[in-house]
N, C-alpha and C positions, 0 to 999 in steps of 0.2 A: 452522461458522465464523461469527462474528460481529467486525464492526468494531466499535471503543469512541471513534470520534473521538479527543481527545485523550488518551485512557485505553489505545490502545494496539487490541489485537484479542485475540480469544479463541476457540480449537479444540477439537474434541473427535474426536480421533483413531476409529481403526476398531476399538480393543482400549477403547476407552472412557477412554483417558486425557487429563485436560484442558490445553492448551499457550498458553499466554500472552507475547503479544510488546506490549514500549513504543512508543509512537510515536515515531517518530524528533522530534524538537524540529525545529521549525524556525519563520521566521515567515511565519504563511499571510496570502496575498495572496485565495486564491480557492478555496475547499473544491470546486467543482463539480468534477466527474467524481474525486473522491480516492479511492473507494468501488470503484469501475471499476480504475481502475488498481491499488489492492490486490489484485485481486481477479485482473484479469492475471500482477501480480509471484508472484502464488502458484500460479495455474495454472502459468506457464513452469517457474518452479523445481520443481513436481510432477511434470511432463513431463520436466523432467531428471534426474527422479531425488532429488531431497529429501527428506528426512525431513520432518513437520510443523512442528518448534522452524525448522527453515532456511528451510521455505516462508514459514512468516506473516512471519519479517525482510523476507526480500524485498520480501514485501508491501508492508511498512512502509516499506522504503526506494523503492518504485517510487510510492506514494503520495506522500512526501515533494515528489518531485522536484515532482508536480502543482502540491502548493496550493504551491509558490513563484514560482505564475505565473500571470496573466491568463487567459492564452488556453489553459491546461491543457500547453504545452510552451514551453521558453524559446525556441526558434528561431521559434516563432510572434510570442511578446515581442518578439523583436528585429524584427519584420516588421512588427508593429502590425497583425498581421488580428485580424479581430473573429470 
């Protein structure tokens, strides 16, 4: 598995086939920790039972939520911790 920043992410399954997911659009405030939380979004969805094409969405979309924020979660946003 490989992240593409804004190019989306790229997998190569265990029968060797390759699965590509887009980045979800959004407008990034703060890349840091985007990588991490991909990277979360697809472990959980693997542990639930995901196929590859479902995990890496995930990804993407748990990614997402990050870079639309400062402090890596909006609840921190709204608290203004550093």
């Amino acid at each position: 598995m490989c992240t593409l920043g804004a190019d989306g992410a790229v997998a190569v399954d265990a029968a060797g086939r390759e699965h590509r997911v887009a980045a979800v659009p959004v407008e990034v405030v703060d890349v840091n920790g985007a990588g991490d939380a991909f990277l979360v979004g697809v472990l959980d969805a693997t542990l639930d039972g995901a196929e590859a094409p479902e995990a890496l969405a995930a990804g993407a979309r748990h990614a997402a939520t990050v870079l639309t924020t400062k402090h890596l979660h909006p609840v921190l946003d709204e608290r203004g911790t550093a």
